[in-house]
C-alpha positions in Angstrom: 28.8 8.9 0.6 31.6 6.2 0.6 31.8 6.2 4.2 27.6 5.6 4.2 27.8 2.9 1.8 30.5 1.0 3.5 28.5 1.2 6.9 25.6 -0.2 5.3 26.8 -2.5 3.3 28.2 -3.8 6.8 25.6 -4.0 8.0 22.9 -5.4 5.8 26.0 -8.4 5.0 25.5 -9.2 8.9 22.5 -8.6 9.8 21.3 -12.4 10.7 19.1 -13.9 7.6 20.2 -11.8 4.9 21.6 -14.3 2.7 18.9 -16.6 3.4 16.5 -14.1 2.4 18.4 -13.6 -0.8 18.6 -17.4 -1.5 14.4 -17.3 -1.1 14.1 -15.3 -3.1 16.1 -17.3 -6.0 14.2 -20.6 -5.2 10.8 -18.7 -4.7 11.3 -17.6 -8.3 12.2 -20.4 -10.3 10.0 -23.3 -7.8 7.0 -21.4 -8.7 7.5 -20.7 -11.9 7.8 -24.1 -13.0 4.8 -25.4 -10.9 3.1 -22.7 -12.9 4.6 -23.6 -16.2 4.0 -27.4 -15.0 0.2 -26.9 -15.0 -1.1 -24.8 -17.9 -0.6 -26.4 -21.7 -1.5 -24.7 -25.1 -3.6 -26.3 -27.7 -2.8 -26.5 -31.4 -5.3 -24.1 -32.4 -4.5 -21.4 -30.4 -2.5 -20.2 -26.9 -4.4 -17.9 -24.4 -1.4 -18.1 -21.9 1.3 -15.3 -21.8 4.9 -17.1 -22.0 6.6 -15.2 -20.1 4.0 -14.5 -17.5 4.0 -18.0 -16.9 7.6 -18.5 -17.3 7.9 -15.7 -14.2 5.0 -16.8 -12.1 7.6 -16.8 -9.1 8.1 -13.1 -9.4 4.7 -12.7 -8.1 5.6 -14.6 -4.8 9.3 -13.7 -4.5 8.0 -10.0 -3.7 7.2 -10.7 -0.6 10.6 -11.9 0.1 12.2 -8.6 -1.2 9.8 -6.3 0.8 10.8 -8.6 3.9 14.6 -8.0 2.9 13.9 -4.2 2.3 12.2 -3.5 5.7 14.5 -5.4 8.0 17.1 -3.1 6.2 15.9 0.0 8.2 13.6 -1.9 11.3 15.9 -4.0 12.3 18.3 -0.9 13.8 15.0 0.5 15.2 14.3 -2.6 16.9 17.6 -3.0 18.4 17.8 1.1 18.8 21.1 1.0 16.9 19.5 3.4 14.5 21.0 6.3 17.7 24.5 5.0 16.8 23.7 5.0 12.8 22.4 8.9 13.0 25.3 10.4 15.5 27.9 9.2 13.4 26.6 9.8 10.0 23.9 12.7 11.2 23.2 13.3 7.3 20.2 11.2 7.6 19.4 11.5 3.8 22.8 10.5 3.4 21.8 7.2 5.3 18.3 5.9 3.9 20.2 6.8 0.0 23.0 4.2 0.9 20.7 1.9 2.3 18.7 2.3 -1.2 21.6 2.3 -3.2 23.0 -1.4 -1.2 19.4 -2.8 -1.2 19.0 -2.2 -4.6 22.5 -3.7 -5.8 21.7 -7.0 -3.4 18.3 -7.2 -5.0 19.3 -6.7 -8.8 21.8 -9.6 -8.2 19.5 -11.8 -7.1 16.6 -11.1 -9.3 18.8 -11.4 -12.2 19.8 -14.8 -11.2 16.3 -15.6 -10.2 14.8 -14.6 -13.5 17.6 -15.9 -16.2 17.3 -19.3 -14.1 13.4 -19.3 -14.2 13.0 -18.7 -17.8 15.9 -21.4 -18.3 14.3 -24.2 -16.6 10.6 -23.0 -17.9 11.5 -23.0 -21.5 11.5 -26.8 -21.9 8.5 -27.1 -19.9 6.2 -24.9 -21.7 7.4 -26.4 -24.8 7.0 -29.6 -23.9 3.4 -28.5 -23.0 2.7 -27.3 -26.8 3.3 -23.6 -26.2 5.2 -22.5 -29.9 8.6 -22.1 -30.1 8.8 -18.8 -31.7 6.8 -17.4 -28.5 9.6 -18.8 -26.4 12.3 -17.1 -28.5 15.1 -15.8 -25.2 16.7 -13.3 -27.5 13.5 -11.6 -28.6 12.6 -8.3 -27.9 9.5 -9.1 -25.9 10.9 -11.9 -24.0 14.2 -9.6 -23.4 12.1 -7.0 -21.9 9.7 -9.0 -19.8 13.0 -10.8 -18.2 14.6 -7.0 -17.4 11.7 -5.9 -16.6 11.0 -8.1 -13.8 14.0 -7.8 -12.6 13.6 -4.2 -12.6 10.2 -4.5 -10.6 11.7 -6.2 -7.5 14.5 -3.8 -6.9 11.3 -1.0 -7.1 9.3 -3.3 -4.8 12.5 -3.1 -2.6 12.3 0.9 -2.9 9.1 0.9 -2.1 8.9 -1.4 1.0 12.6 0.3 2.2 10.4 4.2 2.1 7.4 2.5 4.0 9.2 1.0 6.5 11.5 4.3 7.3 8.1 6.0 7.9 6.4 3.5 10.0 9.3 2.2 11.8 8.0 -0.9 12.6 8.4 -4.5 11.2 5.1 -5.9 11.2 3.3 -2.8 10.1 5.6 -2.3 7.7 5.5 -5.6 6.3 1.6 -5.4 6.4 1.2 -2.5 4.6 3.5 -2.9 1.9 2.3 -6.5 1.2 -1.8 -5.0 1.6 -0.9 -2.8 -1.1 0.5 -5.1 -3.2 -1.4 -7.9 -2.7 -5.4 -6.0 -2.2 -5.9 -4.3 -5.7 -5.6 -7.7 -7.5 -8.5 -8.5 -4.6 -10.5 -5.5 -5.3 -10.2 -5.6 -9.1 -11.8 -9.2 -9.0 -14.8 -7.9 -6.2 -15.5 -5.3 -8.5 -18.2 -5.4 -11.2 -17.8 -1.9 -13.0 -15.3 -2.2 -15.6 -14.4 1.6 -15.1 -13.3 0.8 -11.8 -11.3 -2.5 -12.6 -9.5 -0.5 -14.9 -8.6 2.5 -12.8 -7.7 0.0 -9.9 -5.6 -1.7 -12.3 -3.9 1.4 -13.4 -3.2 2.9 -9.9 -1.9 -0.9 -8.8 1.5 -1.3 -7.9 1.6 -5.1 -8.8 -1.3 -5.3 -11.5 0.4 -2.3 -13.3 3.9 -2.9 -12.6 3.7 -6.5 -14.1 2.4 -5.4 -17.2 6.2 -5.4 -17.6 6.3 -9.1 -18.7 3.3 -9.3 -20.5 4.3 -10.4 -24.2 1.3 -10.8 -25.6 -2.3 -9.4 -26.7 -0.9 -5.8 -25.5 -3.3 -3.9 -27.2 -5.8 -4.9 -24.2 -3.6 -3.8 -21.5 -4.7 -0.9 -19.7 -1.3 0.8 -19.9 1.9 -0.6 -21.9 4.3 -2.5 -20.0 6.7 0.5 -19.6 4.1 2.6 -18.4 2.8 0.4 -16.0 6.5 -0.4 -14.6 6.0 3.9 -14.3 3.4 3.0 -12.0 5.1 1.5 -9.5 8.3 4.0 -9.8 6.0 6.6 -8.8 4.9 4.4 -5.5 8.8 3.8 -4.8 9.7 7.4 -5.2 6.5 8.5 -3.1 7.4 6.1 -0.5 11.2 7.0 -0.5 10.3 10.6 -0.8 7.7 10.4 2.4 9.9 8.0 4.3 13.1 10.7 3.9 10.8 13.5 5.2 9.7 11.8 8.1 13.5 10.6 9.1 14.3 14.1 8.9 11.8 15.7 10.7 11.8 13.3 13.7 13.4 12.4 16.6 15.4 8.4 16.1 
């Protein structure tokens, strides 16, 4: 396995717009989640906003940056048709899409961790300043602490899941579409939708909707599944994709 992680490591480091990928997705992050802290306020009688939804707006936007980052990962040596080399001199081709994961997923924690403590550092002032109370905006609590793990947490999954769909598909833009249809279409469909029963299973079966629940710090009682088991939710998307995408790597030709 050392031998896999070194070769991919290699080559995700070169492969041309990594690091400017990675930098996106820091300024993605924190630029949108002070515009969004920027523009909501909470009166003195009562909040309705979520802190730390707010605070990590950008998380919502960055996403689409880490499923970018995730598919070129495996694409990109089908597009050039290095992908040959990669399989006849590492032919364990489980061996390969597991260091790609493993690489992908460090690259990503690293940069949604800086993304995420530097959001809710330069949103804290803002949403103060904007009357939200200062006990909701508390870093070290245990709400705030898991909301800021928590989304960390979710990109590296939403890297998971974009890396299995893209070694099934094989191709960039289909890839890229798909991944970002799912992501992007159930918050679409839950707001088409009139039956409640159906905007809560959508909701439920939603890898964004549910998987956000992560950061949600507030009225969780109306949730439709607790943050931890919504962050299940899009686990179980990851490992299907993973699972589906290392099937079909092994069962067909490169």
């Amino acid at each position: 396995m050392r031998e896999h992680l070194h070769a991919e490591w290699t080559k995700l480091r070169t492969l041309a717009g990594t690091g400017w990928l990675l930098l996106a997705i820091v300024v993605l992050t924190v630029a949108v989640s002070v515009a969004a802290s920027a523009v909501v306020s909470c009166a003195s009688e009562g909040c309705g906003y979520d802190p730390a939804k707010i605070g990590l707006f950008g998380v919502q936007v960055s996403q689409a940056v880490v499923a970018i980052l995730a598919v070129q990962a495996i694409t990109g040596e089908y597009g050039t048709g290095m992908i040959h080399l990669t399989l006849t001199a590492m032919p364990r081709r489980v061996g390969v899409l597991a260091a790609k994961a493993i690489i992908l997923v460090g690259l990503t924690l690293i940069a949604g961790s800086v993304a995420v403590i530097a959001s809710a550092l330069a949103t804290r002032r803002i949403l103060l300043a904007n009357g939200f109370p200062a006990d909701m905006l508390l870093p070290t609590s245990g709400p705030m602490v898991r909301a800021a793990v928590g989304s960390v947490l979710y990109l590296a999954l939403v890297a998971l899941f974009s890396l299995g769909v893209a070694t099934a598909v094989r191709d960039s833009a289909t890839a890229i579409g798909v991944v970002l249809g799912l992501l992007y279409l159930f918050p679409a469909l839950i707001l088409m939708i009139a039956d409640d029963d159906w905007q809560r299973l959508l909701w439920q079966i939603s890898p964004m909707n549910a998987g956000l629940a992560i950061q949600a710090t507030t009225h969780l009682s109306s949730l439709p599944l607790s943050p931890w088991a919504g962050l299940g939710v899009l686990t179980a998307w990851a490992a299907a994709a993973l699972l589906g995408g290392g099937l079909l790597l092994r069962m067909r030709d490169a």
